[in-house]
C-alpha positions in Angstrom: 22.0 35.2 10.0 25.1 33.1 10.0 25.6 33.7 13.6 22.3 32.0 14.3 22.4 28.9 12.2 24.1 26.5 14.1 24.2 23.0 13.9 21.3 20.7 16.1 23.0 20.6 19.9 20.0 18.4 21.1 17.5 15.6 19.5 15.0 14.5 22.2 15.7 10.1 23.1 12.7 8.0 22.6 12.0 7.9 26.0 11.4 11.5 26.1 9.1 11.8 23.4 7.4 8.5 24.3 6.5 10.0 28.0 5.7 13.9 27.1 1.9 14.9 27.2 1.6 16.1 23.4 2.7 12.4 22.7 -0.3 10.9 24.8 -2.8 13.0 23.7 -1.9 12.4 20.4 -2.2 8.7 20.8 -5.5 9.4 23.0 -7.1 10.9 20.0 -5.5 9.2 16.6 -2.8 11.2 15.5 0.3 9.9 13.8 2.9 13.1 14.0 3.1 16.5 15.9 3.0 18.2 12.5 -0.7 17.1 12.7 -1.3 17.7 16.0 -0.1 21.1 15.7 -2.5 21.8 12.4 -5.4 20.5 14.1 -4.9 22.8 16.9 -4.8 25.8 14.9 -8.1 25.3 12.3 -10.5 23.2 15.0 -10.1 25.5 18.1 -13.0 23.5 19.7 -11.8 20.3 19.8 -8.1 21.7 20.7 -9.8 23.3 23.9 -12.4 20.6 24.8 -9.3 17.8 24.2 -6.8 20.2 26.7 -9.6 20.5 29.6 -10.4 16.7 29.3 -7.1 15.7 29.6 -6.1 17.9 33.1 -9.1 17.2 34.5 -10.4 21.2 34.1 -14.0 21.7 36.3 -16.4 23.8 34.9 -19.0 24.5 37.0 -21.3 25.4 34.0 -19.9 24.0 30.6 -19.5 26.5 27.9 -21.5 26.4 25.3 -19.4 27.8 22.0 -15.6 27.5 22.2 -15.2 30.9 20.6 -17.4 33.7 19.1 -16.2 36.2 16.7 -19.2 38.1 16.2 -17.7 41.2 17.0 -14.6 40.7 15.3 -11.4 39.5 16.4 -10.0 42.2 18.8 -13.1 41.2 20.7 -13.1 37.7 20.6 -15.2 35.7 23.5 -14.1 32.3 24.5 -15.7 29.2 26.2 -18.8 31.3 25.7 -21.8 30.3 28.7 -19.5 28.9 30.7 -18.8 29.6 34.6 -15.8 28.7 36.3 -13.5 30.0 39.1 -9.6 29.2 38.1 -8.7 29.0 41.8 -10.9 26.0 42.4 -8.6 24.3 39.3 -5.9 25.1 41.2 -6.6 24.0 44.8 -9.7 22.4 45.5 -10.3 19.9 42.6 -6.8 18.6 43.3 -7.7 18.2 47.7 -11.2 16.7 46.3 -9.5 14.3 44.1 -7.5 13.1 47.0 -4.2 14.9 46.0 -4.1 17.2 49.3 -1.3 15.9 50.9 0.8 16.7 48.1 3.4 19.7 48.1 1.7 22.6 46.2 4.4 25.5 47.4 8.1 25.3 48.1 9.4 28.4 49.3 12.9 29.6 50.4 13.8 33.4 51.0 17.9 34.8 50.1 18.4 34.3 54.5 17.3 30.6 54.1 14.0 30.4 55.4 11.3 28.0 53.7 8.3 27.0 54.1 6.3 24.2 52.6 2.3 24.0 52.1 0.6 21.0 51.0 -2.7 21.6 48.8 -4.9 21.1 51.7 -3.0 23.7 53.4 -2.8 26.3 50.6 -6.6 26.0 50.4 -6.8 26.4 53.9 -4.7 29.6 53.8 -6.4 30.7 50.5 -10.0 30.3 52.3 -8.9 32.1 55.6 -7.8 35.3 53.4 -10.5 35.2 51.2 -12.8 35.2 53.8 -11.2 38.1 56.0 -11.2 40.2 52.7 -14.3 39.6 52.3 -15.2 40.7 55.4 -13.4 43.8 55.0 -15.6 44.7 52.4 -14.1 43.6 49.3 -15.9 43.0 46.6 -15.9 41.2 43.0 -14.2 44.2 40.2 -12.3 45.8 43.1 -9.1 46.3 42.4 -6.5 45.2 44.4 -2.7 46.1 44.3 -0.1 43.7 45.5 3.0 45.2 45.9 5.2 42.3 47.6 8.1 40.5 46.8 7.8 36.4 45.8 6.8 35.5 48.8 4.1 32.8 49.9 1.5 35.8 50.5 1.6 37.4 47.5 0.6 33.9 45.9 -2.1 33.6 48.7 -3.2 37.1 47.9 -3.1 36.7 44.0 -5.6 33.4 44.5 -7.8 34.8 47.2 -8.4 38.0 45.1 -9.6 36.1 42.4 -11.4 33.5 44.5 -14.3 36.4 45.4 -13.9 37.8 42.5 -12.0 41.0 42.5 -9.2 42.1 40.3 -5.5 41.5 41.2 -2.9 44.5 40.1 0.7 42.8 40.9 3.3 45.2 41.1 6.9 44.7 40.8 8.6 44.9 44.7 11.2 46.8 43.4 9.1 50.0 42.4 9.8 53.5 43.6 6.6 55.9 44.9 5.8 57.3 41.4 5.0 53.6 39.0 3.1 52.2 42.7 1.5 55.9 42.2 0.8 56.0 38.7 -0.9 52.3 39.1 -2.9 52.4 41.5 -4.5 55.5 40.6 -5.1 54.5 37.0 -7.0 51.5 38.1 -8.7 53.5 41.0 -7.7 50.1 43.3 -9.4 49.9 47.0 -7.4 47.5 48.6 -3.1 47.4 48.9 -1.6 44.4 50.3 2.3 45.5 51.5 5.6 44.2 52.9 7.4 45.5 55.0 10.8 45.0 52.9 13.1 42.0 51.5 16.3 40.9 51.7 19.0 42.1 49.4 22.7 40.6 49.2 22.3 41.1 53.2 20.5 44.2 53.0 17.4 44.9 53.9 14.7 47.2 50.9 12.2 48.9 52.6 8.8 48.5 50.9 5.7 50.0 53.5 7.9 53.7 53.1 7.3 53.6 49.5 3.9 52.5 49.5 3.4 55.2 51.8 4.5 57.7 49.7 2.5 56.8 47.2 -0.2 56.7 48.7 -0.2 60.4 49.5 -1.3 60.8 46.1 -3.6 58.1 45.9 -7.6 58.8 47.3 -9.3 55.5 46.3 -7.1 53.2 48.4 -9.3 52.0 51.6 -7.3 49.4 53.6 -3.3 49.0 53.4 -2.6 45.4 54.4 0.2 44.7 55.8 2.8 41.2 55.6 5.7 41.1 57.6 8.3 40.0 55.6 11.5 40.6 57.6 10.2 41.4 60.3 10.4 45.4 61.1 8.9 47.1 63.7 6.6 49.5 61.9 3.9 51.8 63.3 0.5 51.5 61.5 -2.6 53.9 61.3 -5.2 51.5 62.5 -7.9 53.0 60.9 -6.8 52.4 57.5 -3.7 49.6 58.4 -3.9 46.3 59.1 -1.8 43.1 59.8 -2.4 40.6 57.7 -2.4 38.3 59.9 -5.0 39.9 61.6 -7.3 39.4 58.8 -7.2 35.4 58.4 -10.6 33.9 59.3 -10.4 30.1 59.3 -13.3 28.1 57.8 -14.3 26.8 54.3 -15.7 28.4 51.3 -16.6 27.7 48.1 -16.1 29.3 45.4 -18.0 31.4 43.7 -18.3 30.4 39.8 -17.8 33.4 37.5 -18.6 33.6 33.6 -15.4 32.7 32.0 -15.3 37.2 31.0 -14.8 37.7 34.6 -11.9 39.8 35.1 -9.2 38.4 37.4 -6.2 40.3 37.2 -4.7 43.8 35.6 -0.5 44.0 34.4 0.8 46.8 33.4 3.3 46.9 30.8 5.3 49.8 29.9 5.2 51.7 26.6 7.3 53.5 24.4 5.7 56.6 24.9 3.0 57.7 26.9 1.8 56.1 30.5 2.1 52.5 30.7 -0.7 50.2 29.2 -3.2 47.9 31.6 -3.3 44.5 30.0 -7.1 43.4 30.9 -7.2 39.2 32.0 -10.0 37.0 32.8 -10.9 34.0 34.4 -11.5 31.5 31.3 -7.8 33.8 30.1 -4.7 34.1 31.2 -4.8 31.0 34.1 -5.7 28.6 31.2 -3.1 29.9 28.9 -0.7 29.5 31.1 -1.4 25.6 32.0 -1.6 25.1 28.7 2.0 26.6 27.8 3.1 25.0 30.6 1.3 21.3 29.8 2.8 21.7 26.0 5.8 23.3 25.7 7.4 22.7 28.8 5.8 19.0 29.6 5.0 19.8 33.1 3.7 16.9 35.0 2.1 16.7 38.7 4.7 15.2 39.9 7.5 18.3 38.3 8.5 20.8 40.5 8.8 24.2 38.6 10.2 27.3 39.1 10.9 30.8 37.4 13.3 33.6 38.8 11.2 36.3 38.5 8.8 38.7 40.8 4.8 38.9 40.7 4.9 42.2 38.4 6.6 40.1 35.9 3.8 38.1 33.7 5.9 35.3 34.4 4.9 35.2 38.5 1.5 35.1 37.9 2.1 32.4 35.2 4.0 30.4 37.4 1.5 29.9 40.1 -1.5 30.0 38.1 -0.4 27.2 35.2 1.9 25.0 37.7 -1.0 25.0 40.2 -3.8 24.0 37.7 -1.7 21.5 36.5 -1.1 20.1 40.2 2.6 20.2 40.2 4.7 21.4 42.7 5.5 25.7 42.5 9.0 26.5 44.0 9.1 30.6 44.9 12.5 32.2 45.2 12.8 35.5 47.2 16.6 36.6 46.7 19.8 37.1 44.6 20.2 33.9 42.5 24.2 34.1 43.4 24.0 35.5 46.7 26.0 34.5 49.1 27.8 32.6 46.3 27.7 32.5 42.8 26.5 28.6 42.7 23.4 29.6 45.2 20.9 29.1 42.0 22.4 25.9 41.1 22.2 24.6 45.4 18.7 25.4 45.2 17.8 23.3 42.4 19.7 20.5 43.9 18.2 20.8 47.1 14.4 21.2 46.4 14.6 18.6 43.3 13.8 21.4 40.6 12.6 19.6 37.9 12.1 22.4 35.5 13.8 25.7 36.2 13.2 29.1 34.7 16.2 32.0 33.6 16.4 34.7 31.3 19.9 35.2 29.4 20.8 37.9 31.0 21.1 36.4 34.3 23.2 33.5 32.6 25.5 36.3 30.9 25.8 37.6 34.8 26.7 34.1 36.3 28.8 33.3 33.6 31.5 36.0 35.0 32.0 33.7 37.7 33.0 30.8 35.6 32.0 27.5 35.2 33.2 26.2 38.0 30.6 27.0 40.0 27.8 25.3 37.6 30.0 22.2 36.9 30.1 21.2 40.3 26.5 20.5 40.7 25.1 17.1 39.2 21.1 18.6 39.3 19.9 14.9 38.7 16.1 15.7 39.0 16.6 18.7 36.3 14.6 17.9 33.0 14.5 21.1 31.3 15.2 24.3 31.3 13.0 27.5 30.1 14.0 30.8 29.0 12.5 33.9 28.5 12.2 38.0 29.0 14.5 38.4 25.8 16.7 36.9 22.8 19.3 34.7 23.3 23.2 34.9 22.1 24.9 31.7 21.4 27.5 32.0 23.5 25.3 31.9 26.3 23.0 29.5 25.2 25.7 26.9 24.9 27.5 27.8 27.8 23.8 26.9 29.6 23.3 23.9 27.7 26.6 22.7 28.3 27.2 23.5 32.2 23.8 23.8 33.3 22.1 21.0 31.3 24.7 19.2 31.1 24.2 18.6 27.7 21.0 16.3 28.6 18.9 19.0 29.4 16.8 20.5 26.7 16.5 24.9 26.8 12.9 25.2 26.0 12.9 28.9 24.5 9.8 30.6 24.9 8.6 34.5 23.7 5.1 36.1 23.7 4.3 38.4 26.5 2.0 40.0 29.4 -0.7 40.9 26.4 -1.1 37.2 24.9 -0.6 35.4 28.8 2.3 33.3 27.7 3.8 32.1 24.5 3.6 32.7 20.9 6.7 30.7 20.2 8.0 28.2 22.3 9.7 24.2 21.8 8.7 20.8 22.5 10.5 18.1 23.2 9.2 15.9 20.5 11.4 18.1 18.2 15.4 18.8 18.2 17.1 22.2 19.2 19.1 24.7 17.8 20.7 27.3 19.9 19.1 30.2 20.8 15.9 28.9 18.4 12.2 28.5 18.8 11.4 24.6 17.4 7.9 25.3 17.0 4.5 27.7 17.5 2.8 27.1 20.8 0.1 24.6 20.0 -3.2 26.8 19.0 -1.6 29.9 18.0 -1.0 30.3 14.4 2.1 32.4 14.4 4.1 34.1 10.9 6.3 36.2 9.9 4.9 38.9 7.1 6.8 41.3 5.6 6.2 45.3 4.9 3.4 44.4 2.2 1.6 41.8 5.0 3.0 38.6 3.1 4.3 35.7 5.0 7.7 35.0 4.3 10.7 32.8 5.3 14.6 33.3 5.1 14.5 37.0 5.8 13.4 39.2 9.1 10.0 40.5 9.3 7.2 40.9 11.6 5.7 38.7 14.0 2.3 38.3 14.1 -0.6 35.7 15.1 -3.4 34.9 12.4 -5.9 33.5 14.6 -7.0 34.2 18.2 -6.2 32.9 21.8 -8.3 32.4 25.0 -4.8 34.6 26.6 -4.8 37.5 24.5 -5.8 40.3 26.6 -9.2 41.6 26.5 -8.4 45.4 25.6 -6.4 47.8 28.0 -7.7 48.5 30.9 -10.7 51.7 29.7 -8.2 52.2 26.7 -10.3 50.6 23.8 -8.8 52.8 21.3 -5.0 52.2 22.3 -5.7 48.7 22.4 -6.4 48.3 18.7 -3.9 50.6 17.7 -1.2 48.5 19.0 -1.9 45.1 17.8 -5.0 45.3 15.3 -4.1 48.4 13.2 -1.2 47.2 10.9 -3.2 44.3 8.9 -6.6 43.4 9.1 -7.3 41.1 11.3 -3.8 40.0 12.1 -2.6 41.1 16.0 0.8 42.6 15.3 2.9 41.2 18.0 5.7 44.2 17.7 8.7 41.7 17.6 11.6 41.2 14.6 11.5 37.4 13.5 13.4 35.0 11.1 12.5 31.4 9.7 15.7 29.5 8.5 15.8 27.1 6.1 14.9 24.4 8.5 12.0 26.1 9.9 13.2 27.2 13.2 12.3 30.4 14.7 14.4 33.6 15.9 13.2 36.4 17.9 15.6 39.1 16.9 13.9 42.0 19.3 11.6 44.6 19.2 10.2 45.9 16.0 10.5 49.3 17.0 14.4 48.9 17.9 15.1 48.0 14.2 17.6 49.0 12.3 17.6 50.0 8.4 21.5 50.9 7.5 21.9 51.5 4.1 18.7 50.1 3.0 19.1 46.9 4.8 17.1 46.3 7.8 19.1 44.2 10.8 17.7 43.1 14.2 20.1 44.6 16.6 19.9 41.3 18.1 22.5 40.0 15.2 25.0 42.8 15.9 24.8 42.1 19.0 25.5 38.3 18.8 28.6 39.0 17.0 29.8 41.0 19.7 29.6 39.0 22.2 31.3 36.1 20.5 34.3 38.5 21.5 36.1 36.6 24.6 36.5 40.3 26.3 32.5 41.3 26.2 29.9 39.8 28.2 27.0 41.5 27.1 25.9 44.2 24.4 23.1 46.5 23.4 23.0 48.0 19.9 20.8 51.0 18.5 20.6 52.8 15.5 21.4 56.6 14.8 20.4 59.2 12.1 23.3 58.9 9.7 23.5 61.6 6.4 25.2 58.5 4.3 23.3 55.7 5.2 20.1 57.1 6.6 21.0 54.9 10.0 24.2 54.2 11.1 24.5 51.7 14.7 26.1 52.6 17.7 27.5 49.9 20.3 27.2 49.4 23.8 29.3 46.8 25.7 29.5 45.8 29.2 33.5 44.4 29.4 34.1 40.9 31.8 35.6 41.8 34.7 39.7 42.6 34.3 39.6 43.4 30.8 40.7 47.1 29.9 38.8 49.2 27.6 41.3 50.8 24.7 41.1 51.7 21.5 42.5 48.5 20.6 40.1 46.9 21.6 37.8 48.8 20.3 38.7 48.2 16.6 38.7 44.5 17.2 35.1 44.2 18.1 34.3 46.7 14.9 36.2 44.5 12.8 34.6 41.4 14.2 31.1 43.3 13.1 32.8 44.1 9.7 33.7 40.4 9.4 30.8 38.6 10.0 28.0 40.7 9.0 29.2 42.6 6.0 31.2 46.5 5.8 28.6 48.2 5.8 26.9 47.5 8.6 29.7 47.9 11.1 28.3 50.6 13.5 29.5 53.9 13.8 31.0 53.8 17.4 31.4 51.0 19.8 31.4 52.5 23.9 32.6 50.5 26.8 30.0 51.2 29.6 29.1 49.7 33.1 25.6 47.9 32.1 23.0 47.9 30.0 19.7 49.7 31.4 17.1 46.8 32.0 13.9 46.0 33.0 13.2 43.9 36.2 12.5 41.1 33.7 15.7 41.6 32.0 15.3 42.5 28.8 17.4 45.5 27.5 15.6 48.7 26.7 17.2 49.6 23.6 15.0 52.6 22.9 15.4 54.5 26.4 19.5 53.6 25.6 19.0 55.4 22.5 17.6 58.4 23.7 19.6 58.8 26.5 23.0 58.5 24.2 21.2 61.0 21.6 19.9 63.6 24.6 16.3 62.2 23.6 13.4 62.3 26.4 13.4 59.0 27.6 9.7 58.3 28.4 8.2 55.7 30.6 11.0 54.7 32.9 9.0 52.8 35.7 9.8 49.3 34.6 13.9 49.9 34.7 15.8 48.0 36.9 18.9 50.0 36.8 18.2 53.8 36.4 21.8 54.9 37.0 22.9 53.4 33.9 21.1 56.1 31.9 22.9 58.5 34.0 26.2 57.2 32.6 25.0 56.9 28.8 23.9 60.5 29.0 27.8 61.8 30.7 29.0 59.1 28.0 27.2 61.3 24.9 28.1 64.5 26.8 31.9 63.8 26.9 31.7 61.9 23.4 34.2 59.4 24.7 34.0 55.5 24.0 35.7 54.7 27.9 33.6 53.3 30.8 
């Protein structure tokens, strides 16, 4: 793990521990180090909860009774039991009641330069007149309801209104084909299907109502296709199942209904190894308050932050963006567009120019950007930025200091964060009360109790293992949608007791945290086991490489034997020279033996719309292996190319 344990790159000032909200709540309540707050918030659950909704200001309209009954066991865990609530009311109206309305609630700019702005007053306003012309459509609390838009003010109308009567919201990514929109919405037998007409592209325009329509030819249960006009196309719809949205808005108040805090409120598919993809199940008193409280912890949001993630609303990390920033009162900044469209630097103009305070990437977008140079980073200030989040997949050093030191400008701390769609947010994550290594995790997210066990189910430190979580979380998901079985086969069925998080993680010496990637990409050569994440850290140190993905192959010697993947910077050749450096670099730094087989030179990596790298369908595609569940890929044409790559057996692009 030498390529991991770097020195500190950032210790937090005094006046950034003295002003973060773990710091007041620990002077609030008597508590003289995080080390302490962070125990407490593990073994007393009740006060960590009741503490948390005290300090935002969270409205229940009935208070709960019991924090958290495990009657049933674990995997069926009910939180904040007897209480009623409706997140949406968190989010919008308690903020307008406590005389907050005229402040911003939604920034939104689109890749042509369009924005709009909406006050909370007027969200609510828009939120009420949707809810009530759904309702008057016929919609009704448990419906389903797909939303297959891009990250645009609607689709964060939609997702509240939807769970402001009650029904359930089924986000799907705006980049699907017909056959995942298909597969979806059948699976959850949805009623409802709110649409775009397309999006802008790098100039181009991507239809969207076409491929709803296809998909709809398979689909019986859908009722009403609503439709928002994005970029304005001149489409033709069936009036007896189509409608405008616009059309639909009804002006007038309404209050919320309360809900027991079980109520469903949203469904995300996540795709599996094998098999069809999985329906995480979410509920009111769930995933909106897990994703405050990440955001009120780990990243130190504030009302008075404006916050912002690339990503899309079938991406966990949409939801979570409007749902935790909302509660929390802050100001939510939507992007609809290519981060470095029309220029490599439009990310860093956009931050600039709406006062991002805390900003959201993944590292593969950073890889990406830094192609261009720094340049293009270096020449804007970003005053108002405070800190930076990461997520969708592990960092390499290179490109974490790169981000620190152009981006942040080596004041801004990179607040890494890991847990996924299933858990509603974070597992790991930092605070700024702590310093940061590079591509590290500084602590647990306050109220899980996260560890690393080994084969045998033993914690252990200093060598990779298993991530897992001890206890239990109001975000965990409450089973897959009418899966039960499949549910506790994935994360209950290794230990008892223990939800087995699927993810390869290391403890150093000093007690910071590495996600390493995906349990099921690991990789056992000559009876050691290595997180390709470490390979692949060693290759991109390489000036020449920008990005890499390693797997592992059957090997007669070793058992396993890794194979090597590398997307070149642009300008570099691909030779056998070249080659032999970067296996010799492997050699090097992480020992003979587990210097892969083969290293290839190929065009990109295949990737999921959140950016993390699919290791397992670039294994079966380079070993003639069905791939499985491909709905989720970003870039399918890069299988293509691994597959004529195996076929030829030749390491060139």
């Amino acid at each position: 793990m030498q390529e991991f344990n770097l020195p500190i790159a950032w210790t937090p000032d005094e006046g950034v521990i003295a002003r973060a909200n773990i710091t007041a709540q620990m002077r609030r309540y008597g508590i003289d180090s995080y080390e302490l707050f962070l125990q407490r918030s593990i073994t007393d659950p009740d006060w960590f909860w009741r503490a948390f909704f005290e300090d935002i200001g969270f409205h229940w309209h009935t208070p709960y009774q019991q924090t958290l009954d495990l009657s049933k066991g674990k995997p069926w865990a009910k939180w904040f039991v007897g209480g009623q609530l409706n997140w949406t009311y968190n989010a919008l109206d308690r903020h307008v009641q406590a005389g907050r309305g005229d402040r911003l609630a939604l920034i939104w700019e689109g890749e042509e330069g369009t924005t709009r702005r909406y006050t909370y007053r007027q969200l609510l306003e828009e939120v009420n007149a949707l809810t009530r012309g759904l309702l008057a459509l016929g919609v009704q609390p448990g419906d389903r309801v797909g939303l297959f838009l891009p990250f645009v003010p609607e689709v964060a109308i939609a997702l509240l209104a939807v769970s402001r009567l009650g029904a359930i919201a089924l986000p799907l990514f705006s980049g699907f084909g017909p056959e995942p929109v298909q597969t979806r919405l059948q699976d959850a037998e949805a009623r409802w299907l709110f649409v775009a007409d397309g999006f802008p592209r790098r100039g181009k325009i991507v239809p969207m109502k076409e491929v709803a329509d296809t998909a709809l030819e398979a689909v019986d249960t859908i009722e009403r296709v609503i439709v928002v006009q994005r970029v304005g196309r001149e489409l033709s719809l069936n009036p007896s199942r189509e409608l405008p949205y616009t059309e639909l808005l009804q002006e007038g108040e309404l209050t919320p209904t309360p809900f027991d805090s079980d109520h469903p409120c949203m469904m995300i598919y996540t795709s599996g190894t094998t098999g069809k993809p999985k329906a995480a199940f979410h509920v009111h008193a769930g995933f909106p308050i897990k994703a405050a409280q990440d955001m009120y912890h780990l990243f130190d949001l504030k009302p008075d932050d404006t916050i912002s993630w690339l990503t899309d609303i079938g991406w966990m990390m949409g939801p979570w963006l409007i749902m935790g920033g909302l509660i929390l009162g802050a100001t939510v900044f939507m992007y609809d567009g290519s981060p470095d469209y029309p220029a490599p630097d439009r990310l860093w103009s956009l931050v600039e120019q709406h006062g991002i305070t805390v900003l959201g990437i993944t590292p593969t977008l950073i890889r990406a950007l830094m192609r261009e140079g720094e340049a293009y980073a270096d020449r804007h200030p970003m005053p108002n930025l405070r800190l930076l989040g990461s997520t969708g997949e592990p960092w390499n050093p290179e490109p974490w200091l790169w981000t620190f030191e152009h981006v942040g400008k080596r004041r801004v701390p990179i607040i890494n964060y890991s847990g996924g769609t299933e858990i509603s947010g974070g597992i790991l994550g930092c605070v700024v009360l702590r310093p940061l290594k590079p591509c590290s995790f500084n602590t647990v997210v306050p109220g899980v109790d996260a560890a690393v066990f080994n084969e045998q189910g033993e914690p252990v430190r200093g060598e990779v293992g298993y991530l897992v979580v001890r206890n239990v979380n109001p975000g965990m998901t409450r089973s897959f949608w009418r899966d039960p079985e499949r549910y506790l086969q994935t994360y209950w069925s290794r230990w008892s007791d223990v939800w087995d998080h699927g993810d390869l993680c290391l403890i150093d010496a000093d007690g910071f945290w590495y996600i390493l990637g995906r349990a099921d990409d690991t990789l056992k050569i000559a009876g050691k086991r290595v997180g390709p994440a470490e390979i692949e850290s060693v290759l991109v140190e390489h000036p020449a490489v920008v990005e890499a993905g390693v797997i592992g192959i059957p090997d007669e010697i070793k058992g396993q034997a890794a194979v090597a993947f590398v997307v070149l910077k642009p300008g570099v050749e691909w030779d056998d020279t070249l080659a032999q450096e970067l296996l010799q670099l492997v050699a090097q730094r992480m020992g003979k033996p587990l210097m892969p087989k083969a290293v290839y030179a190929v065009p990109e990596l295949p990737k999921t719309r959140n950016a993390k790298i699919m290791r397992r369908v670039l294994r079966a595609a380079y070993l003639g292996e069905p791939t499985g569940d491909l709905s989720a890929l970003e870039n399918p044409h890069s299988v293509e190319a691994i597959q004529r790559l195996r076929a030829s057996d030749s390491p060139a692009p």
